[in-house]
C-alpha positions in Angstrom: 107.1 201.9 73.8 106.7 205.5 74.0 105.7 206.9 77.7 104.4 210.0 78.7 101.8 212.4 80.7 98.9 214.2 80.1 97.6 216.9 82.3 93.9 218.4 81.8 95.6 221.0 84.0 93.1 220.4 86.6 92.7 223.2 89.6 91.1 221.8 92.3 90.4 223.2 96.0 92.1 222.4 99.3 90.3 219.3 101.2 90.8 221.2 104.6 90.1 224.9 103.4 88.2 224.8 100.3 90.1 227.4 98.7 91.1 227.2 95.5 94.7 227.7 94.1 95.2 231.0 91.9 95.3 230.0 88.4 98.0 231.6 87.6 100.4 229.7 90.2 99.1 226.6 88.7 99.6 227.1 85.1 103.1 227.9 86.4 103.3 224.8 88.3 102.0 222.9 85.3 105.1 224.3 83.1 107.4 223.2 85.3 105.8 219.3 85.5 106.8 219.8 81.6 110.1 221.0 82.3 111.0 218.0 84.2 109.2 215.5 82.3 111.7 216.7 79.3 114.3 216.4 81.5 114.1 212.7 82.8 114.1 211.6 78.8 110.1 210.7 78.8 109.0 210.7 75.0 105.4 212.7 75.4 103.5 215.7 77.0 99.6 216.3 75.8 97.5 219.0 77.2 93.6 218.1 77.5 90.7 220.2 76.0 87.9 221.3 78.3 85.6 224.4 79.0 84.8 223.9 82.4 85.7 225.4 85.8 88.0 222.4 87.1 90.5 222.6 84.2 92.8 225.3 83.0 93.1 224.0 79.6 90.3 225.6 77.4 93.2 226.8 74.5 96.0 223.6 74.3 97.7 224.3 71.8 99.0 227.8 73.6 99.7 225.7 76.6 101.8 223.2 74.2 103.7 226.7 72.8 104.6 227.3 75.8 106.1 224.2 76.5 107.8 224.2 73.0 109.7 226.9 74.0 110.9 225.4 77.7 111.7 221.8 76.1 114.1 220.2 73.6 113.4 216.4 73.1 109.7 215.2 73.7 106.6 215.2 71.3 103.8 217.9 72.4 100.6 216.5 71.6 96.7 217.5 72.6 94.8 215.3 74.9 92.4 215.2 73.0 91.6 218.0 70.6 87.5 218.9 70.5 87.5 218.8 66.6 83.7 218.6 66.3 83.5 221.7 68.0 86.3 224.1 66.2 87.1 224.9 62.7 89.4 222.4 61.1 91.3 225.4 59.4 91.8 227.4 62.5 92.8 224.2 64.1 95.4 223.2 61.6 97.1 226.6 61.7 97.0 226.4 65.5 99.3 223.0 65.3 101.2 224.2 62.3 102.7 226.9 63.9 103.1 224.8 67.6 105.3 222.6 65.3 107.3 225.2 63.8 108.1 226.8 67.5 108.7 223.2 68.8 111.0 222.2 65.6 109.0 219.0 64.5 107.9 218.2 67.8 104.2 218.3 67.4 101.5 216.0 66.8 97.5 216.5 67.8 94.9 213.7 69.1 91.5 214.5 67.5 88.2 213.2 69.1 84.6 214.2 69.9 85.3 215.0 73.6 83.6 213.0 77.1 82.4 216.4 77.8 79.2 218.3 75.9 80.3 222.1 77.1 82.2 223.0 74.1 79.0 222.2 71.4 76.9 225.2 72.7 79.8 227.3 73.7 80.5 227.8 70.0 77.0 227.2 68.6 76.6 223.5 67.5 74.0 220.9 68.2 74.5 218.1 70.3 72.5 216.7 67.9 75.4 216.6 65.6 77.4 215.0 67.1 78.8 212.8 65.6 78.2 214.1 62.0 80.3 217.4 63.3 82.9 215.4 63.6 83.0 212.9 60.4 83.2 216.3 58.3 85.6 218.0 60.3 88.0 215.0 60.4 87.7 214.7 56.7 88.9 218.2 56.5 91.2 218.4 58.5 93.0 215.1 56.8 92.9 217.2 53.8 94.3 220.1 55.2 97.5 218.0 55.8 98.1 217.4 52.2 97.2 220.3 50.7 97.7 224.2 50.8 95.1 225.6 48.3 92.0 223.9 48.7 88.5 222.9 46.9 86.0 221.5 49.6 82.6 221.8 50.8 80.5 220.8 53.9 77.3 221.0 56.2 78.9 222.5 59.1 81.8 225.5 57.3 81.7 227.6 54.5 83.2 225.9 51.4 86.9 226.6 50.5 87.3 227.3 47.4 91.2 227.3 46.8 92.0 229.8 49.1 95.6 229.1 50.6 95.9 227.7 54.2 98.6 229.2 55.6 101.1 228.7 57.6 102.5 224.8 57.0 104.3 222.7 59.8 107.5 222.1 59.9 106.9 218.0 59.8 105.5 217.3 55.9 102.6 215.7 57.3 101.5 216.6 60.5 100.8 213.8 62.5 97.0 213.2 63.3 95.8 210.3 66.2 92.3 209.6 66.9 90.8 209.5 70.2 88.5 206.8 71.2 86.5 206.3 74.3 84.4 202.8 74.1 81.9 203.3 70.6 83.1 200.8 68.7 82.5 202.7 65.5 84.8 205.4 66.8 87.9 201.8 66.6 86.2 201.2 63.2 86.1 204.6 62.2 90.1 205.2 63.0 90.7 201.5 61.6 89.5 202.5 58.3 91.2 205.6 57.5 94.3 204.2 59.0 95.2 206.7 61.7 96.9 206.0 65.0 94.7 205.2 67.9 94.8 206.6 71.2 92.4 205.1 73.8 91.0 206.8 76.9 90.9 203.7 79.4 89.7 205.8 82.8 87.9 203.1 84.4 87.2 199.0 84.5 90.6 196.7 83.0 92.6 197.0 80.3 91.1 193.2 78.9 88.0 194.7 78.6 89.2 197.0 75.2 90.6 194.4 73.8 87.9 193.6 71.5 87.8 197.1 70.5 91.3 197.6 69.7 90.7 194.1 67.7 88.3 195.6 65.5 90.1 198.7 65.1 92.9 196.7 63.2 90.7 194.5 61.3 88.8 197.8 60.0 92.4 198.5 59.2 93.5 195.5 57.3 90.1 195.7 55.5 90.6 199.3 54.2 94.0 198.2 52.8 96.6 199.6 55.7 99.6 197.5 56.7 99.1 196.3 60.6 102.7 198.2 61.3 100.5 201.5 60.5 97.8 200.6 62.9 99.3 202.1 65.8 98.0 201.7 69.0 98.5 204.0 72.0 96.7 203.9 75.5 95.6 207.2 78.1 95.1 206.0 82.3 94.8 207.4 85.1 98.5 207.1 86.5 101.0 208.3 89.6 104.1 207.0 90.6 105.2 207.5 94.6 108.2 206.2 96.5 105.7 203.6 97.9 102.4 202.1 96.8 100.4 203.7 99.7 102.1 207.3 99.0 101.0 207.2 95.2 97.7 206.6 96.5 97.5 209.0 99.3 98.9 211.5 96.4 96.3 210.6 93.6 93.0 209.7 95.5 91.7 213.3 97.3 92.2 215.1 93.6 90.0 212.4 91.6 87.5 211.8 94.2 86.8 215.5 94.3 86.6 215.2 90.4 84.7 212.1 90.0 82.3 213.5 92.6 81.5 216.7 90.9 81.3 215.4 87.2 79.4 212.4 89.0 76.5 214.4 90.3 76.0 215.9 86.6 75.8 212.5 85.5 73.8 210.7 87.9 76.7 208.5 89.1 77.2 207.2 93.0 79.7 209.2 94.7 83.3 207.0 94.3 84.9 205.0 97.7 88.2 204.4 98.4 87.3 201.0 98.6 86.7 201.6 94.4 89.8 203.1 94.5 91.5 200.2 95.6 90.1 198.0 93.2 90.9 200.2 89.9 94.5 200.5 91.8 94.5 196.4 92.2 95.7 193.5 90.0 92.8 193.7 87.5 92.2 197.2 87.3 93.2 199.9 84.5 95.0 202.4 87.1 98.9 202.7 86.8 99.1 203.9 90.5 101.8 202.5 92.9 105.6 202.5 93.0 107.9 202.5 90.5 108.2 198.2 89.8 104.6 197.7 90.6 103.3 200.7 87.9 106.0 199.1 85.4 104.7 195.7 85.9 100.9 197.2 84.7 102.3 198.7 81.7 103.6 195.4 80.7 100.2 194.1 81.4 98.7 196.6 79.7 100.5 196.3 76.8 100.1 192.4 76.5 95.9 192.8 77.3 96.4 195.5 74.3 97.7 193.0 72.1 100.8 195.4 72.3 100.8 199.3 72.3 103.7 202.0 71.1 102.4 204.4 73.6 101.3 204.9 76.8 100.5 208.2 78.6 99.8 209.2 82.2 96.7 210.7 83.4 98.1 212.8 86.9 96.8 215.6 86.9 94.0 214.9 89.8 97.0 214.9 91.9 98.1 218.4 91.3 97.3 219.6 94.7 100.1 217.7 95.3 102.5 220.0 93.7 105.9 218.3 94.9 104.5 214.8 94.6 103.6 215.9 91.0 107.0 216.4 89.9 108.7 213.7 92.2 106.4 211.6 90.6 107.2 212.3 86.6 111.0 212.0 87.6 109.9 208.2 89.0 108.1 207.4 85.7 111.5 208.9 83.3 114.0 207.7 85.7 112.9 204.4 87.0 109.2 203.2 85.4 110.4 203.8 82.0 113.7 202.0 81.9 112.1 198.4 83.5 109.4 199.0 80.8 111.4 199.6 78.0 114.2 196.6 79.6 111.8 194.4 79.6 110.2 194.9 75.8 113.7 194.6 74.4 113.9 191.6 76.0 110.3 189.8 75.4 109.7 192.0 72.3 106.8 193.2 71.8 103.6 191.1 70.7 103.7 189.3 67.7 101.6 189.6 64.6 99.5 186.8 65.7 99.3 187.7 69.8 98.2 191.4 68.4 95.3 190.7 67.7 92.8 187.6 64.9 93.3 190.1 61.9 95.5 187.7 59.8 91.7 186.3 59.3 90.5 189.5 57.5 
């Protein structure tokens, strides 16, 4: 199993003086979480994409750049890329050139985004959703094989043969999708065979399993072998020396977020006493210390009918800035070795535990 973080690189104010953190300082702090997360052998980093206030992350792939040139082992990936909302072409040379930089290091997650800011930002339709994104995904697919290029759409002007320049260094770049909970969005990923990587911010782990389920039977049915259909999962996720200081660490940041995305959305402001449910037993946060965060990975991965990757959501806890970094040296140093210990010794789940697709 693969492990890593993702960071939205969040900036969020001080509980006791309101003030917010220059930006600049926390970009900074932000290079140096990926500097240490290359360091304690973890296998992936993935900047978000958002176009609000709270994050810092409104151009990833500069972000990743950056931390091409500070690393030397992990993958760099986006978390997730807002394809419906960008042009496939400018896109693709974005990535191409963050793989050159990071020597075959690169990869991109491609979704529709949990966030609407980006469609009237750069003059799309809401409306369009989901249409934006079928046709930009089907050129942006293309765009991996070929250079020169005949193709034509609703949404773009028609290429017609003109060279897309420059190529990656990789001879296909790869290309996740990322999923919320539609379950034509697991079909959709199932059918063109692509590696799935599932937000799971909320409620258990068990509760996706049908839609991972269908995401490999959409597979099988479109003709890909079930070792293609790779599976990867995104959580909220800290590590602390102890159970309570993980929590202490991780709860001020999200509750300020959850709170101020939750009044746009009509939601009840969170409770700790929430908190300490999704942190529980049953629930999908991989909060705690080191044995009890590697023992919900292992659950996770069973629930998920097994998973090659799983990545951290911590970056609510960046006001933390020390915690941050103790806390990516817990997951490389400690977390990841139990995890990966115990998989060699259970393997991981079978063809039949994965999943009822031997039906299809």
């Amino acid at each position: 199993m693969e492990i890593g973080v993702d960071s939205f690189a969040a900036i969020l104010p001080d509980p006791a003086t309101g003030k917010l953190p220059s930006a600049t300082d926390r970009m900074a702090d932000l290079l140096e979480e990926v500097e240490v997360a290359d360091d304690v052998g973890l296998d992936v980093f993935g900047i978000g994409e958002h176009h609000r206030a709270e994050f810092l992350d409104s151009a990833p792939a500069i972000i990743l750049a950056a931390a091409a040139a500070r690393t030397k082992s992990f993958r760099l990936t986006s978390a997730v890329t807002v394809l419906s909302a960008a042009d496939p072409v400018r896109v693709f040379q974005e990535f191409a050139t963050l793989d050159l930089i990071a020597k075959g290091r690169a990869e991109i997650v491609v979704g529709r985004g949990s966030f609407g800011e980006a469609y009237p930002l750069f003059g799309f339709r809401m409306e369009d959703y989901d249409d934006l994104f079928a046709e930009k995904l089907e050129l942006f697919l293309k765009l991996r094989e070929k250079t020169h290029l005949a193709w034509e759409g609703r949404f773009r002007p028609a290429l017609t043969g003109q060279g897309v320049f420059l190529r990656p260094h990789q001879q296909r770049l790869p290309v996740w999708l990322g999923v919320g909970g539609t379950p034509q969005s697991f079909a959709r990923a199932g059918t063109l065979g692509l590696p799935l990587m599932v937000a799971i911010i909320g409620g258990s782990f068990e509760r996706f399993r049908p839609l991972v389920d269908l995401y490999r039977e959409s597979g099988l049915r479109a003709g890909h072998a079930l070792e293609q259909l790779t599976v990867g999962a995104h959580a909220m996720g800290f590590v602390g020396e102890t159970i309570a200081k993980a929590k202490d660490a991780f709860f001020p940041g999200w509750a300020h977020l959850t709170t101020t995305i939750g009044r746009e959305r009509g939601w009840f402001a969170p409770s700790r006493q929430q908190f300490e449910a999704m942190c529980g037993p049953e629930g999908a946060f991989l909060i705690g210390d080191p044995d009890t965060v590697a023992s919900k990975m292992l659950d996770a991965d069973s629930a998920l009918g097994g998973v090659s990757r799983i990545t951290f959501q911590m970056s609510t806890a960046s006001l933390e800035t020390a915690a941050m970094k103790r806390s990516i040296e817990l997951l490389g140093t400690e977390v990841a070795p139990i995890v990966r210990a115990a998989r060699s010794k259970h393997g991981a789940p079978t063809e039949k535990e994965t999943s009822n697709a031997e039906l299809f």
